[in-house]
N, C-alpha and C positions, 0 to 999 in steps of 0.2 A: 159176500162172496168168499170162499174157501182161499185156499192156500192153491198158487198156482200148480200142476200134477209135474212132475221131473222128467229129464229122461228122455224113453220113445213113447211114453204116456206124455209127456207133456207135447210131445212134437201132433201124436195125434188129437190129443186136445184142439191144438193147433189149428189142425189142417179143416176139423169139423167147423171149429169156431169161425174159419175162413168162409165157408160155403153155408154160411148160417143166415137166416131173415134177418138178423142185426147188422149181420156185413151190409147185407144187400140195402136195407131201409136207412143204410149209414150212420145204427145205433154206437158202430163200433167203428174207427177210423184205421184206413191203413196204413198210418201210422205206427196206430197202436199194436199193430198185428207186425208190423217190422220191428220195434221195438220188442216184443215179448219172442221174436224170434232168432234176437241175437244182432240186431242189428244189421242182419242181411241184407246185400242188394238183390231181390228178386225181382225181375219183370213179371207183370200178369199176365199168367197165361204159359209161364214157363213151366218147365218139368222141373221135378222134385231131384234131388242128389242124388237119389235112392233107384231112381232108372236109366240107369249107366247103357250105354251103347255099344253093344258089341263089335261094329263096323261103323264110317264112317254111311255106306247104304243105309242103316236101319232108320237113319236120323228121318223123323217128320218134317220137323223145322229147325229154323237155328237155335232156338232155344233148347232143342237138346243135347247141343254140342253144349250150351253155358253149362249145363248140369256136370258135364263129362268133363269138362275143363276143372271144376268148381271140385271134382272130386278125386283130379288128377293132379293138379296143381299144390306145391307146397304153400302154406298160407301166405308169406308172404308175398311171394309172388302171384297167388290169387288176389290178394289185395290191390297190390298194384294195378293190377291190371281190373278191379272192380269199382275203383274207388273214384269217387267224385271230389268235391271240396267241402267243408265245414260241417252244414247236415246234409248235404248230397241234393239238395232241392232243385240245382239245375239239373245235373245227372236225371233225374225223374222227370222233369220238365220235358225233357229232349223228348222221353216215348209219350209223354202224356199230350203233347202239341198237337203230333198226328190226328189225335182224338177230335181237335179241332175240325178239321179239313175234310169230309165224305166225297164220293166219289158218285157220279154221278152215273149210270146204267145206261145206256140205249141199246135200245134192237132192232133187230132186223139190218143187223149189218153182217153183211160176210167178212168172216174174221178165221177164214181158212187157212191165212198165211199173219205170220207177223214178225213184224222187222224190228228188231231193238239197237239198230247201231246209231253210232251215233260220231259225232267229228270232233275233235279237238283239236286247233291249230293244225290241222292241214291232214290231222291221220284220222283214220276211221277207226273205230272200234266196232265190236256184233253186242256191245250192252255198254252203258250209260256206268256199270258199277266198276268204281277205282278202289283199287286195294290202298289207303290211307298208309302215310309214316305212323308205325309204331316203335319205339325204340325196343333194345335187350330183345330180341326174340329169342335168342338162343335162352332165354329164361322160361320160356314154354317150352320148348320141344327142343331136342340136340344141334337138329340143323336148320333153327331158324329159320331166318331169310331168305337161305337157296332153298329149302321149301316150297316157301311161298313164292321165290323167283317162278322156281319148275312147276308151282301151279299155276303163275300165269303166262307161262310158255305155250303151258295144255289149253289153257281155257280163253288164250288171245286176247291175257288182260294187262289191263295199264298198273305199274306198280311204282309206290314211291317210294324212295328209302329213303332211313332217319337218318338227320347225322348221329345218331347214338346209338344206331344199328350194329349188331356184334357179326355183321358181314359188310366185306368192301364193295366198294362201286363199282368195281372193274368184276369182279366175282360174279355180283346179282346180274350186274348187264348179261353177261354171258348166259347164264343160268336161265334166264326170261329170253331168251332170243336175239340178242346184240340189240348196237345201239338205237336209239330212238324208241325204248321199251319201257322204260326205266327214269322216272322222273327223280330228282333230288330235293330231299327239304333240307333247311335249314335253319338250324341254330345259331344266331353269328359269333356270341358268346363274346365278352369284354374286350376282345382283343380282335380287332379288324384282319391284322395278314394272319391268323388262323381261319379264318372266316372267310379270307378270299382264295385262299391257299385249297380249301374245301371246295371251291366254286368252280375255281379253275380244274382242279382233277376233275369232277364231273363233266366236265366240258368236255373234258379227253376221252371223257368214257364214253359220250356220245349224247348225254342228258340233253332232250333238248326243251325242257322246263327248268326252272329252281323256282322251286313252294320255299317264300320266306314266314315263318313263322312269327306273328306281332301279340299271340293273344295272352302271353305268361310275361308281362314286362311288373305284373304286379306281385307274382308270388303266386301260390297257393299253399292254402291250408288243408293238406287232403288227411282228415281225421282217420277216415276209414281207414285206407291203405296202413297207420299207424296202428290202430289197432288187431288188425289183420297180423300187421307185425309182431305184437306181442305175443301172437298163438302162436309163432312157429319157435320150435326150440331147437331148433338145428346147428349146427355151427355154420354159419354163413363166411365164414372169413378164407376157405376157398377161392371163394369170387368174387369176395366183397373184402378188398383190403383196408387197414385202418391209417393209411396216409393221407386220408382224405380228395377231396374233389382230384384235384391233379392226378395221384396216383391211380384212379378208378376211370378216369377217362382214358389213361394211355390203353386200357382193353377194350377199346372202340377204334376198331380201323380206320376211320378215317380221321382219325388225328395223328397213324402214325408219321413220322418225321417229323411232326412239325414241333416248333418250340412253344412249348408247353407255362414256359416260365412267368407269362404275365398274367395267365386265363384261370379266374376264378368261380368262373359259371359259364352255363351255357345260354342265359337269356341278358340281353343288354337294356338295361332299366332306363338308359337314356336314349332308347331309337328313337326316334323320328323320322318326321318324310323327308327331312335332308339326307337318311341316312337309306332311306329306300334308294332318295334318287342317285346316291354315291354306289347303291349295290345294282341299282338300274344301267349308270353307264360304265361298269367294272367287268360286265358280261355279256357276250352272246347269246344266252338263252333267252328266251321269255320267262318273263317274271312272273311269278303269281303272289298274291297277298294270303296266308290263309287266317284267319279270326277276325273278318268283318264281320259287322253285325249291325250297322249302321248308315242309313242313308247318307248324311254328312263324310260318314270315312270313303264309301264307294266313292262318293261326287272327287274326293278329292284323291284318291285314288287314278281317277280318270287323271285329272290334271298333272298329277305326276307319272304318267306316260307308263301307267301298272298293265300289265298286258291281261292278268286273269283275277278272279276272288274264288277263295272258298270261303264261304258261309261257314262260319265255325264258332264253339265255345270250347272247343278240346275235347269234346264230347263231354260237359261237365266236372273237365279238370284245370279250369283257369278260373274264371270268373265266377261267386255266387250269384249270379243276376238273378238269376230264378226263371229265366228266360230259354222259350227252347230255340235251335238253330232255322227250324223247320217258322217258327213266328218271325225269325226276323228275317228270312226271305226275301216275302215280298216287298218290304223297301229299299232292298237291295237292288235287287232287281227293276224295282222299278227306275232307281237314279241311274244304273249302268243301260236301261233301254235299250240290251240286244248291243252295244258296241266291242264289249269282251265277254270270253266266255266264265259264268257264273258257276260252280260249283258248291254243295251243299254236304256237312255228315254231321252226325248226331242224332243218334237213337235210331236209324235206322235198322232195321228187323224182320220188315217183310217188304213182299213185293208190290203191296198196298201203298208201304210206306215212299219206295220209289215213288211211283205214278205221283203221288200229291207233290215230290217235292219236284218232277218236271213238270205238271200242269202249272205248279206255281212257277216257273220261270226258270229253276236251273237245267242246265246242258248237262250235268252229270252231276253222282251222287260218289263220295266215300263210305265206306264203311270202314269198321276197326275193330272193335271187339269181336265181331261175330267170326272174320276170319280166325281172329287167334286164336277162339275158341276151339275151334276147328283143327285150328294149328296143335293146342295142346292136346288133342285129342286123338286125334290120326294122320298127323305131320300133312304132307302132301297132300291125299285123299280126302283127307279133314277141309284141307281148304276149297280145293276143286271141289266137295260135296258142299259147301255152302253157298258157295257162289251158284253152284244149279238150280238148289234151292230156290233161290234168290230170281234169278231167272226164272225158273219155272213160273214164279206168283207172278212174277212183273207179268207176265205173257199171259196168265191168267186176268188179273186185271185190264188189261190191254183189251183185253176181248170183253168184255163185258162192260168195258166202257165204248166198245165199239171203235178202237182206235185200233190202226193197226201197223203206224209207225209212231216213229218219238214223238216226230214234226207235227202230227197229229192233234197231241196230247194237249192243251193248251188249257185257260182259264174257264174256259167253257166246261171242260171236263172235271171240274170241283167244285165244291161250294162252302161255306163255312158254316158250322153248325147254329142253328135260331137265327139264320137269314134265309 
């Protein structure tokens, strides 16, 4: 074989060699074809960079806000926000799981009307999809998080903010419709009264969740986002001061006032469920766990008096397991048996993807990237356009599984592929 072709000949090389009898007969791995393209993260099935969207209206699906982001975004902060851990094999996992799970058809059902709401702890929502903590938004798009508040003001959604969100709790609340809107996550970070000091203002804000976050107590190695890094040649040191962790967290509001002097991270390498149950009886809200992914941790979950789980891997940015969120579901689900509400994200992308992860047992779904996508692309509009999206398939699926509420939707309505 020749010399590989450079360039925009090499990209169309590319894109033929993609849609080639050797792709498809599996001569050629898509591996190798991410590899000879730069080490991209592409989903299959996505749009090229190259078909940029004039409006957030033009969009088909959410994958053509990834493009618009991908080409709106400066590299490093497209990394950050593309990047999985080591070779990103969870990151892929997460959409390729889906692949698992088929959806099951019936007819002859009137499906004239469909209901997608759904309850969490005593509030209703008109859809099942949670806007996930993301941190730094203001690193997509100028106004961040009230953004994304004011799109789920419009679109009458649940949203959670990070603690490393570059907008305050009191701010989003408002911005999303006051309290009870607005959920808070948390990082508790080495030092316990920053950590509760963060719990308790939410409290004031009106939160009446806290999402503790368990699933980065190991670290990650997120290669990509590094190298992502080295394409950008900007000056960074605007926004990115060189005093290290402490200095760069004081421009995250919700650590202002607090004393900053003993906290050397934001994840605590020694939690445990002593420390759940310490953050259990320190608060009013319900608690939630997010990075379950194990029968054993729900079970025990339960016993320490957890009110909710998200099913989570970070979306591919905590653990290499090689595992998607969407697989470890069902034994989550199955040890929690309907006693709290189960919550699921990770690679979630269409409205196909919904429906399989509430026939398999979750009460509701996050998403994450696809809003920011969104976000980076046409701030507000960007997001309320993908969340429609989003909607629109679920309601599509819905009807074609002949379901025509959530409640509906159950085990019956999937099946797992070569069973």
């Amino acid at each position: 074989m020749g010399p590989m072709p450079a360039g925009p000949s090499r990209r169309r090389f590319l894109q033929v060699l993609a849609a080639s009898p050797l792709m498809a007969s599996g001569g050629l791995t898509a591996a190798f074809f991410e590899s000879q393209a730069g080490g991209q993260i592409r989903t299959a099935g996505a749009a090229t960079a190259d078909q940029i969207l004039k409006s957030a209206a033009d969009a088909v699906d959410v994958f053509d806000f990834e493009a618009s982001a991908e080409r709106t975004l400066p590299p490093a902060h497209w990394g950050y926000l593309a990047t999985g851990v080591d070779g990103d094999v969870t990151l892929r996992a997460n959409r390729d799981g889906f692949s698992r799970f088929l959806i099951r058809a019936r007819r002859l059902v009137d499906v004239a009307k469909v209901d997608q709401s759904v309850s969490l702890f005593g509030a209703t929502w008109p859809t099942p999809v949670v806007l996930a903590p993301i941190g730094s938004q203001r690193a997509f798009h100028p106004e961040g998080e009230m953004a994304v508040a004011r799109a789920a003001k419009a679109r009458d959604l649940l949203f959670v903010l990070s603690t490393v969100g570059t907008s305050s709790i009191e701010d989003v609340t408002a911005a999303a419709g006051g309290p009870g809107r607005v959920w808070f996550q948390l990082y508790p970070t080495n030092e316990w009264n920053a950590g509760l000091a963060m719990t308790k203002r939410a409290e004031r804000a009106g939160c009446p969740v806290l999402i503790l976050t368990v699933d980065l107590q190991g670290g990650s190695n997120r290669a990509t986002q590094a190298r992502y890094q080295k394409r950008d040649t900007r000056d960074c040191a605007p926004c990115h001061t060189s005093g290290g962790f402490v200095e760069n967290v004081r421009r995250k509001p919700m650590f202002d006032g607090l004393d900053l002097s003993n906290v050397r991270n934001y994840n605590l390498p020694g939690m445990n469920w002593d420390f759940v149950k310490r953050v259990k009886d320190s608060i009013s809200m319900k608690l939630v766990l997010k990075g379950i992914v194990t029968r054993e941790d729900a079970a025990l979950a339960l016993e320490h008096g957890v009110d909710g789980l998200v099913v989570s891997n970070h979306g591919g940015r905590a653990e290499e397991s090689g595992r998607a969120s969407i697989e470890s579901l069902p034994e989550v689900v199955e040890a929690i048996a309907g006693r709290i509400p189960v919550l699921v994200d990770g690679g979630i992308r269409r409205g196909a993807d919904i429906f399989k992860a509430l026939a398999l047992g979750a009460n509701a779904v996050m998403i994450g990237r696809p809003y920011i996508w969104g976000l980076a692309s046409f701030g507000q509009p960007g997001v309320e356009a993908v969340v429609d999206i989003l909607r629109r398939e679920l309601a599509t699926a819905m009807r074609q599984a002949g379901t025509t509420t959530v409640g509906q939707i159950t085990s019956a309505s999937v099946m797992e592929r070569g069973r």
